[in-house]
C-alpha positions, -999 to +999 in steps of 0.1 A: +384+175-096+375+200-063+347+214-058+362+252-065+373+241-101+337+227-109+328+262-099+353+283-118+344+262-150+302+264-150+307+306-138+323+311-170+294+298-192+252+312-191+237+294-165+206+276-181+188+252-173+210+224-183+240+240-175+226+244-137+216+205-142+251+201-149+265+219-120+243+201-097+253+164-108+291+177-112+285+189-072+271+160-062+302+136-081+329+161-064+309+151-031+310+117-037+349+115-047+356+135-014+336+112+009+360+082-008+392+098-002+382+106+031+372+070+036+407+055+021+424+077+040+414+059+071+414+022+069+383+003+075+378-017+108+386-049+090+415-039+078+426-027+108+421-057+125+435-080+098+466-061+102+463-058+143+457-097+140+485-104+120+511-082+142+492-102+174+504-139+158+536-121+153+540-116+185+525-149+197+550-167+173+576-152+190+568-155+227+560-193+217+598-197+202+615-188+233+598-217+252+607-243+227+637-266+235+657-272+203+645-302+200+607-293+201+624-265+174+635-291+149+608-312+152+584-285+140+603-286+104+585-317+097+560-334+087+563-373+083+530-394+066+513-421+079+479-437+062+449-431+074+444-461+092+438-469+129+457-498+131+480-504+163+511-501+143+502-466+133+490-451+164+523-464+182+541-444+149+520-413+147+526-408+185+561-420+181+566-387+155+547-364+182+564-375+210+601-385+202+605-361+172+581-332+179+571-328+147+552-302+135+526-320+115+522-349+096+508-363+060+478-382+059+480-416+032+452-436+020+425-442+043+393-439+057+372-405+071+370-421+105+404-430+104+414-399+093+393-383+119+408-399+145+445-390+135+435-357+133+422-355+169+455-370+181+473-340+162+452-317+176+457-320+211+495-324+210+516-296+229+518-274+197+489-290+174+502-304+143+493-294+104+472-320+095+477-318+057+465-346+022+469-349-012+433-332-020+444-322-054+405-328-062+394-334-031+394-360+000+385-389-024+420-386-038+429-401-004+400-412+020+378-440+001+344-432+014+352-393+005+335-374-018+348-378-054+357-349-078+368-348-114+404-344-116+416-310-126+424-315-161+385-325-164+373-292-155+358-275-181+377-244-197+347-224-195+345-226-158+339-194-136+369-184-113+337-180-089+333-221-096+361-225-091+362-208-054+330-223-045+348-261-053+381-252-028+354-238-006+332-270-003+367-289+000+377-270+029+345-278+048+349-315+042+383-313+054+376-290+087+347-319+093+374-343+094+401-321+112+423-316+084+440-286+080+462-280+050+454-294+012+490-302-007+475-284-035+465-271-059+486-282-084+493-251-105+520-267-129+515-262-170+514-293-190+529-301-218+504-305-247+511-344-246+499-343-209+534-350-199+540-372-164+515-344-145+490-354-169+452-346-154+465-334-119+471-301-137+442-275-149+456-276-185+485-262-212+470-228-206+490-204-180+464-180-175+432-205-175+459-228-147+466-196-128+429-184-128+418-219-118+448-228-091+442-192-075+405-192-073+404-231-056+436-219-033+415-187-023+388-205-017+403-233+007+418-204+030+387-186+032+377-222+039+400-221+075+423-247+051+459-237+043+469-241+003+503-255-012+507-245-047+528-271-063+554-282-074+577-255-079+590-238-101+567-262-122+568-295-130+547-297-164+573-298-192+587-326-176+595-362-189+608-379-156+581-388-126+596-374-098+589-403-081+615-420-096+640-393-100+650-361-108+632-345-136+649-317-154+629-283-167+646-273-200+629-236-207+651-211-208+641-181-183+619-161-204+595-192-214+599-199-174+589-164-166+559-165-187+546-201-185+556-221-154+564-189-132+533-176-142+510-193-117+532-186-088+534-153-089+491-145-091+491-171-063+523-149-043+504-118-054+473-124-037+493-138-008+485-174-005+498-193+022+524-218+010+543-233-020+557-268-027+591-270-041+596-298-067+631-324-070+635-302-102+662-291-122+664-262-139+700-250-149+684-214-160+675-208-126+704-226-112+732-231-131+751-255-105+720-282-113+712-286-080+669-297-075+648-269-064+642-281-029+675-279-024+686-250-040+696-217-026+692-201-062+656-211-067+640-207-029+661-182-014+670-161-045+640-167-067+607-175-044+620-154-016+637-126-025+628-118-060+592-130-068+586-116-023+566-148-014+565-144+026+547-179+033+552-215+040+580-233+019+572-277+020+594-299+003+579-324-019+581-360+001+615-365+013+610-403+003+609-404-034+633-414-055+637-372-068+651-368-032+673-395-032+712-384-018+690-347-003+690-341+031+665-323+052+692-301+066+708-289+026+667-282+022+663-259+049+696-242+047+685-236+012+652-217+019+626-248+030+608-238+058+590-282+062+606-309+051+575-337+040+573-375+039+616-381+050+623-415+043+638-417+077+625-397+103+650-404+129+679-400+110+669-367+093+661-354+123+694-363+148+714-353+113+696-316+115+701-318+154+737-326+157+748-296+125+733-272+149+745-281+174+780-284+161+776-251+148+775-264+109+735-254+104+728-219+115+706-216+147+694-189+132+678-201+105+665-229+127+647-203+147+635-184+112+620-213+099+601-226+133+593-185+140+572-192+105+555-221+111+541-208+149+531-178+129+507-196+104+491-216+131+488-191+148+471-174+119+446-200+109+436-209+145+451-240+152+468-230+186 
């Protein structure tokens, strides 16, 4: 309401005491609603530089790109694992991935801190510093022996606070950036089934608002951390009977159960844009009626993450070496809408495979260059070039 129509109103009745006590507060509220559209109508200075930020590692990304030798492109796309060890062996691996393959991070096993610590340092000071990333589902002691230890997820009490919540991802992202690690493979945001099904206590619970509530508040609360979050395993792995591990497991909701209990997670974590999602060796013939697994489908991470539900970020692969992926290759997984390909059970042969289809013209160059343009864009973004 202006400030002339709070006039023409209180001129039309006897000014009395009250009524000019009226007027006065109605002045002052018109006053205050002004000063707030004038301030929305300019952005605030953070805003501003969020947005000039984001348009800088835009650019960055890009000027990086053209430098890159095809190679050093199609190495960024993965990320093999390695435990957390300091043994000979896996030093001469770890800087076997960096230097042959130029891989654009890698996947910390079990281990030890120092060990871990260590790794870390060696990722950080290759030519394009490498996502460090673990299995921190509830937190570091998942992984790293001497870690911290945390109730699993399924433990946490429904009555938690979504402020609890953040504080925990919080606290997790400082003992990772204390050990160099940049990117937690979680949370796990999938909806169990009310047996527990093969997720079991890595999920939050059966509930798809309390899972969404919890599995944003710990992801916002990592990236405000400096830690990149991977909401997994899409597009939901609760209702499952199979391990993926083992095999394919097979999602047999139809869409509208999808849409409103394994979706449901995944889009609050899109909307408050989150960093990056893990696609699951799942099957889902409503979303893809050709049965092919989600990391490899064009239907689910192309049509469905990408285009329809407008997710913008980072697209992993679950690890390339269980038995869900077995017959997949790294090259059908990016052509499909992957951006990393995690864990491949053969690092050279994935990566001269994805090599030799561009180069032959049978994988698009393009969509080399989309995924790698990504991937320089988010380090870029969390400070790690």
């Amino acid at each position: 309401m202006s400030l002339e129509l709070c006039n023409i109103k209180f001129l039309k009745r006897e000014i009395t005491f009250k009524g000019m006590l009226y007027l006065v507060l109605c002045f002052i509220l018109c006053s205050c609603q002004k000063k707030q559209e004038k301030e929305e109508s300019h952005p605030s200075e953070e805003i501003v530089i969020l947005n000039d930020r984001t348009r800088l590692c835009k650019e960055l990304a890009d000027s990086l790109l053209t430098t890159l030798t095809l190679e050093e492109r199609a190495g960024q796309c993965f990320m093999p694992s390695v435990f957390a060890n300091t043994e000979p062996a896996t030093i001469e691996l770890y800087k076997k991935y960096i230097e042959d393959y130029h891989v654009g991070g890698i996947v910390l096993l079990k281990g030890t801190i120092s060990s871990a610590k260590e790794l870390a340092n060696i990722g950080h000071e290759s030519k394009i510093p490498l996502f460090i990333a673990i299995d921190a589902e509830w937190g570091l002691g998942m992984r790293l022996e001497d870690a911290p230890v945390y109730p699993k997820n399924g433990n946490i009490g429904k009555d938690s606070e979504d402020t609890e919540l953040f504080d925990y991802g919080l606290r997790i992202a400082e003992e990772c950036r204390e050990v160099g690690i940049n990117m937690v493979l979680g949370p796990v945001v999938d909806i169990t089934a009310y047996n527990g099904g093969v997720i079991g206590k890595r999920s939050f619970g059966n509930n798809p608002k309390i899972v969404s509530d919890y599995g944003v508040a710990y992801a916002k609360g990592l990236e405000s951390g400096g830690v990149i979050s991977v909401a997994k395993h899409f597009p939901g792995h609760g209702s499952t009977i199979i391990d993926t591990h083992k095999g394919v497991a097979r999602v047999k909701r139809d869409i509208t159960a999808l849409d409103s209990i394994d979706l449901k997670p995944f889009k609050d974590y899109i909307n408050v844009g989150l960093t990056g999602v893990m696609a699951g060796h799942i099957q889902s013939l409503a979303l893809d009626p050709d049965g092919n697994a989600a990391t490899v489908s064009m239907d689910i991470l192309t049509s469905l993450l990408r285009d329809e539900m407008g997710f913008k970020g980072l697209v992993l692969t679950d690890a390339f070496d269980m038995g869900g992926a077995k017959g997949f290759s790294a090259e059908e997984a990016l052509k499909a809408g992957a951006d990393i390909i995690l864990s491949p059970e053969n690092m050279e042969k994935e990566y001269r495979n994805l090599l030799d289809k561009v180069k032959t013209g049978q994988f698009d160059l393009q969509i080399l260059n989309d995924r790698c343009r990504r991937i320089l864009f988010y380090k870029y973004l969390f400070n790690l070039i």
